[in-house]
C-alpha positions, 0 to 999 in steps of 0.5 A, spaced: 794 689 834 792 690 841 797 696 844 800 693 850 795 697 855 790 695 851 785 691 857 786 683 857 778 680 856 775 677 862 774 669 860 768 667 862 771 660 865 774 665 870 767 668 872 765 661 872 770 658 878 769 664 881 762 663 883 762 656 884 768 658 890 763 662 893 757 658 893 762 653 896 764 658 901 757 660 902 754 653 905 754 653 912 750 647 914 751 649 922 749 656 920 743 653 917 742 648 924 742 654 928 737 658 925 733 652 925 733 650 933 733 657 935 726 657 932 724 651 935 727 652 942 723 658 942 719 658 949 712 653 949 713 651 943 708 645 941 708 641 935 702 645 932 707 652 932 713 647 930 709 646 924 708 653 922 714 656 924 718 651 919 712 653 913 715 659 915 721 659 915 722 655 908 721 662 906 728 664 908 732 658 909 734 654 903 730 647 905 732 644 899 741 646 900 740 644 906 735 639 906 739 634 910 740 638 916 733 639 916 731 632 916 736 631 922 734 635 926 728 633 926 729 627 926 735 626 931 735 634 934 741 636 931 746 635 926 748 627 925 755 625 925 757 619 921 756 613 926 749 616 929 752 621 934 750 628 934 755 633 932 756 638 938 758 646 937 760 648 944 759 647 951 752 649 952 746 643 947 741 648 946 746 651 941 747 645 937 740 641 939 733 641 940 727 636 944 723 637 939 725 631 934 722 624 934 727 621 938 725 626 944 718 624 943 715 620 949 715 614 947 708 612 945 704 611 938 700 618 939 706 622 940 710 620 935 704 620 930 704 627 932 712 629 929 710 624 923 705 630 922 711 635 922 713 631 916 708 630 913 706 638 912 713 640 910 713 635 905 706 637 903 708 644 903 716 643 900 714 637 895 722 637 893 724 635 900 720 628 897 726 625 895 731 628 901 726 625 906 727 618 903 735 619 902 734 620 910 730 615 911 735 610 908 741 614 912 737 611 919 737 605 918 745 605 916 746 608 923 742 604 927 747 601 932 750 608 933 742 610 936 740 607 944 734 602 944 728 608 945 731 612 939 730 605 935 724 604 938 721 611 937 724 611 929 721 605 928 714 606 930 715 612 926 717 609 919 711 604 920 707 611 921 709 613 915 710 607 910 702 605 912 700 613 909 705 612 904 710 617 905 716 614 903 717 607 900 719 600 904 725 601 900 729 604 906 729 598 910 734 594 905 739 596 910 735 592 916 739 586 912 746 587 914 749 583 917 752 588 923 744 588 925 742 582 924 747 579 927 745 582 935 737 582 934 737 590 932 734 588 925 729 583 927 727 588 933 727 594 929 722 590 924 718 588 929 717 595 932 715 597 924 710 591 923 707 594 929 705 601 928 704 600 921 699 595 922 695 599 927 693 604 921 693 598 915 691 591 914 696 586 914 695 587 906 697 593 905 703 591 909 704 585 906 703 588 898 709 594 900 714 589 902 713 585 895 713 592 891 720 593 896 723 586 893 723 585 902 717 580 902 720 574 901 727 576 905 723 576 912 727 570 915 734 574 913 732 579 919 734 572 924 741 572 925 744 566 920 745 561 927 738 562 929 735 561 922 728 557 922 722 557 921 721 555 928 725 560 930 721 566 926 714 564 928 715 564 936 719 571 935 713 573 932 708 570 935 711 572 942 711 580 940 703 579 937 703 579 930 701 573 928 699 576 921 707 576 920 707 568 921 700 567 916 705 572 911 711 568 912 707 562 911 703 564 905 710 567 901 713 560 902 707 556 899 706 561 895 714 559 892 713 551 893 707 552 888 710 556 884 716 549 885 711 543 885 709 546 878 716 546 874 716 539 876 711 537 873 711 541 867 719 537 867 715 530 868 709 531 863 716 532 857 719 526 858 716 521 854 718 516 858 716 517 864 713 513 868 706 513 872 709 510 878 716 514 877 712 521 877 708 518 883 715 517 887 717 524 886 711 528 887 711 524 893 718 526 895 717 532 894 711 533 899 714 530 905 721 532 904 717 540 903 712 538 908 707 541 902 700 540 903 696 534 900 690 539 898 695 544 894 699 539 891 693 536 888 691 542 885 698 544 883 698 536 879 691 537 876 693 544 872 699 542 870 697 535 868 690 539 865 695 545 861 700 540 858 695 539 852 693 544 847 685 542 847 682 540 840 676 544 838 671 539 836 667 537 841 667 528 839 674 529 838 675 533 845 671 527 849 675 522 847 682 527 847 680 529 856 678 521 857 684 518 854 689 523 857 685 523 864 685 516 864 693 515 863 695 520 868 689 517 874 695 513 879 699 521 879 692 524 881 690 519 886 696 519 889 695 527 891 689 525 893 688 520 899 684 526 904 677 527 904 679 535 904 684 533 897 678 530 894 674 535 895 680 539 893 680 536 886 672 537 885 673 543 886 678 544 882 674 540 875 669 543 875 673 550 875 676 547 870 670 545 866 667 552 868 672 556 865 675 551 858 671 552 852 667 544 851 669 542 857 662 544 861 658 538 858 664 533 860 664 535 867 659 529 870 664 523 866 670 526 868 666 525 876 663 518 874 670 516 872 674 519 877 669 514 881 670 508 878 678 508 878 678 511 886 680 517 885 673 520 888 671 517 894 662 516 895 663 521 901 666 526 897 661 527 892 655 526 896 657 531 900 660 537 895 652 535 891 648 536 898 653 542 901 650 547 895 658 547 893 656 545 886 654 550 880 646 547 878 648 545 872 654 540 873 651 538 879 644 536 875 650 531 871 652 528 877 644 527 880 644 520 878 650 517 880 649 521 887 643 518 887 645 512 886 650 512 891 646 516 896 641 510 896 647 505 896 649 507 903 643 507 905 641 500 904 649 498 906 646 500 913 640 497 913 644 491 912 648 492 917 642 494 922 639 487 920 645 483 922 646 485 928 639 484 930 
């Protein structure tokens, strides 16, 4: 038995607890803040001093506990409090500020490019801060309304800097769609600002390609407000403000998902068995007006899906017989997608694709034209055309020759005629 002045055991836990109050007692965000902008309000400090201070300084500052008071500052100048203001200590700013931040950056593309530079050789430097800078990064965005319009204007031109160099990740902007920005016109403008700078560095691809990965590129139109949410609307704010590109990227996702539509109906039309022609033509009819979807897509999207709703026989005098048959059924659902020479052409196009790259289908090209021809699918002007315009692969074109030919020297007689009648 333990004699009663035997000492007690020291428990591990208590040794635990004891280190964790002290750890909490020695974070000092402030302290850190004051380290830092005492080193960055130095005299004549530049951006270029800036950057080797803070490469320095991470040496004896711990960057990573404080990572956020770091990106603050350099971001805002000083500490940022909940809302977007900054958190002041005294009576005298540069204790608690610094102008070397983005959002006391002269208000032009060369300068904030510059404080991006900052960024982009700490983070090089400090790869941890990584993970932090984008936290930070989805943090600005929240607090947006608390900024005044320059600092919105400066930070967004930085975020299209770094999102076209590719620190960071469009992620971020995810907050742009809440309703207490998009309902004052803070998100669209703020978008605008990205698209601007971003596109000045990168294609609109590459822009485009970014948002898609951030699931963002097919929500644009959410940044108008809901009472202003038109496709009218969208265009003109930004055509107005120079990116067109943003329009021709709307334009381009919303055919894109009309597509993607048109063709599921299809897909649903060619199950039912009964079905009819006329009926199919009806409701791809409705639903090129009502969408306002462009002949020349539809009839392409009609081809595939009418093309890909039968599983091709492999023998070739069974395959001819199989594609005629199918072809000839669906021929009225065809034609009514294609009433325009560019339609036409469209659809020409489209067979020979088809023929190009099917297996058995490359020798059925030249009938599958001539029939087209005789049920009015095709017009005389269109084959002629695509024959002369060098649009055509030899060898398909050699299986249409004739017919052409024919055609060629049909015209040429019917003007004859008609120069013999009016003499």
């Amino acid at each position: 038995m333990n004699q009663r002045g035997d000492k007690k055991p020291v428990l591990q836990g208590q040794r635990i607890k004891t280190r964790k109050r002290d750890e909490r007692e020695k974070y000092d965000p402030c302290s850190f803040r004051d380290a830092v902008i005492l080193g960055l309000n130095e005299p004549d400090t530049d951006l270029e001093q800036t950057s080797k201070f803070l490469d320095k300084a991470g040496n004896n500052l711990d960057y990573r506990r404080y990572a956020e008071t770091l990106l603050d500052i350099l971001f805002a100048g000083g500490i940022l409090a909940p809302g977007g203001s900054i958190q002041e200590d005294g009576d005298d700013p540069k204790l608690f500020k610094t102008d070397i931040s983005v959002f006391n950056a002269k208000d032009d593309f060369e300068s904030i490019q510059g404080h991006y530079g900052i960024f982009f050789k700490l983070i090089r430097r400090y790869k941890y801060l990584e993970r932090f800078y984008q936290d930070e990064l989805n943090k600005l965005v929240v607090f947006l309304r608390g900024f005044s319009e320059e600092e919105r204007r400066k930070l967004a031109t930085f975020y299209g800097i770094s999102l076209a160099n590719g620190l960071g990740n469009a992620e971020c902007l995810a907050g742009l769609f809440e309703e207490h920005l998009v309902k004052d016109g803070i998100a669209i403008t703020f978008a605008s600002d990205i698209f601007t700078s971003w596109l000045k560095l990168k294609d609109i691809n590459h822009l485009a390609n970014t948002l898609k990965r951030a699931g963002i590129e097919a929500k644009l139109m959410q940044l108008l407000p809901s009472n202003k949410r038109t496709q009218e609307n969208f265009d003109n704010h930004f055509v107005s403000v120079g990116l067109k590109a943003i329009v021709d990227l709307q334009k381009a996702k919303v055919n894109t998902d009309l597509k993607k539509e048109l063709y599921k109906l299809m897909e649903a039309q060619l199950e039912e068995e009964d079905l009819t022609s006329n009926e199919m033509v009806g409701q791809i009819k409705n639903f090129i007006e009502s969408k306002k979807f462009p002949e020349h897509d539809a009839v392409s999207i009609v081809w595939s899906a009418i093309m890909n709703s039968v599983e091709w026989s492999k023998k070739d005098e069974v395959l001819a017989e199989q594609c005629f048959k199918h072809l000839k059924n669906y021929a009225p659902v065809i034609a009514a997608c294609a009433s325009s020479g560019r339609s036409e052409m469209t659809l020409l196009t489209k067979i020979q694709d088809y023929c190009y790259s099917t297996p058995g289908f490359g020798k059925l090209f030249g009938k599958i034209v001539t029939t087209y021809y005789k049920v009015d699918v095709l017009g005389e002007d269109v084959l002629i055309k695509w024959y002369k315009d060098g649009k055509g692969k030899s060898d398909f074109k050699d299986q249409i020759k004739k017919l052409v030919e024919w055609l060629f020297n049909a015209e040429e007689e019917s003007e004859d005629e008609d120069e013999e009648d009016e003499d």
